[in-house]
C-alpha positions in Angstrom: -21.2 74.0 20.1 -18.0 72.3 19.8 -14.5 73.5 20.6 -11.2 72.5 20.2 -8.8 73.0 23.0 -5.1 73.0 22.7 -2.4 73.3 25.6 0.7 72.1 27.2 3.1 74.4 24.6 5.9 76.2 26.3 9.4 77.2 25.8 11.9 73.8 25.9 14.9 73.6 25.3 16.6 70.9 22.9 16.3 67.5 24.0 13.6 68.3 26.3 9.6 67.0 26.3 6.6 68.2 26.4 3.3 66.9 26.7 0.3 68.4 24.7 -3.2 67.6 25.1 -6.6 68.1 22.9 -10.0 68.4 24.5 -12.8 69.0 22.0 -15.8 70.6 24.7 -19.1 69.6 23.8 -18.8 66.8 20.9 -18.0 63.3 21.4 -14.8 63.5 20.2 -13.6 59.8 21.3 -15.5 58.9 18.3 -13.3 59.8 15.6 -10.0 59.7 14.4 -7.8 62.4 15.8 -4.6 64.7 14.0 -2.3 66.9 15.3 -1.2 68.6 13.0 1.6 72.3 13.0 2.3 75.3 11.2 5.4 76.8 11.5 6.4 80.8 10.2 5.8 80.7 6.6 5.1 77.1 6.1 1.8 75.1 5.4 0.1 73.4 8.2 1.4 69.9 8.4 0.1 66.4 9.9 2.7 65.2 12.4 0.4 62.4 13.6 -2.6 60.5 13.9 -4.9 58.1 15.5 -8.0 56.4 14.1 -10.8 55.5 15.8 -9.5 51.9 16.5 -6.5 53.2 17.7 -4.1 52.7 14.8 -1.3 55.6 14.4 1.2 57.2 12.1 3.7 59.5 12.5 5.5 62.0 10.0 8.6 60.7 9.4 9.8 63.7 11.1 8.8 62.9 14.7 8.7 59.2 14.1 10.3 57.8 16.9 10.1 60.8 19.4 6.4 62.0 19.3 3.6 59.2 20.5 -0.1 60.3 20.0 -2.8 58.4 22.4 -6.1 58.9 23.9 -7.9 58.5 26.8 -11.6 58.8 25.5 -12.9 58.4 29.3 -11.4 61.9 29.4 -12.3 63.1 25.8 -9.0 64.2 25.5 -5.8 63.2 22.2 -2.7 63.6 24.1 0.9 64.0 22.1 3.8 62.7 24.1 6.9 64.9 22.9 10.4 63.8 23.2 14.2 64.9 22.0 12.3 67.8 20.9 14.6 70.0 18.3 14.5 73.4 17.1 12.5 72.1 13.7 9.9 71.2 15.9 9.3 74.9 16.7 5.2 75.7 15.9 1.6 75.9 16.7 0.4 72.7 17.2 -3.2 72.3 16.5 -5.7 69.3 16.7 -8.5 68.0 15.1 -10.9 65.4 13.8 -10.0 63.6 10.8 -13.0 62.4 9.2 -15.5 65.5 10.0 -13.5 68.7 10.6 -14.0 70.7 13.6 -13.3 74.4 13.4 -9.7 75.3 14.1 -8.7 75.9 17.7 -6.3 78.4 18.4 -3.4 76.1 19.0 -0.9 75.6 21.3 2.8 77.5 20.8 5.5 75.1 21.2 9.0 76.9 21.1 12.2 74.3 21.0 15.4 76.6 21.9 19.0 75.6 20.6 
């Protein structure tokens, strides 16, 4: 029924942006708060931000500062705005819901070259 959709990963080099967006096809995701969260080799997946369903946010202190969550729920889509990106931030970025969890997409590779 519903699936989560990841993209906009890439190779970047440091300092450089990215954009990545979440579409979740068939469910009204604009209704519920949103994640993104990452897993990087050997590590547990982490939250690197969120925003609620009345459009609060928070941010790992991390990416606080460089990374900006938003949505457009006309379009049904969670975007994350990616700045200064570093090495670090080197992972498969996933999203989903944060009160009723979706299955897990397949995530979108985001590789941050020195």
């Amino acid at each position: 029924q519903v699936q989560l959709v990841e993209s906009g990963g890439g190779l970047v080099q440091a300092g450089g942006s990215l954009r990545l967006s979440c579409t979740a096809s068939g469910g009204i995701f604009s209704s519920y708060g949103v994640g993104w969260y990452r897993q990087a080799p050997g590590m547990q997946r982490e939250s690197v931000a969120t925003i609620t369903r009345g459009g609060s946010t928070n941010y790992a202190d991390s990416v606080k500062g460089r990374f900006t969550i938003s949505r457009d729920n006309a379009k049904n889509t969670v975007y994350l705005q990616m700045n200064s990106l570093q090495p670090e931030d080197t992972a498969v970025y996933y999203c989903n819901q944060l009160l009723v969890r979706l299955n897990w997409g397949q995530g979108t590779q985001v590789t941050v070259s020195a």
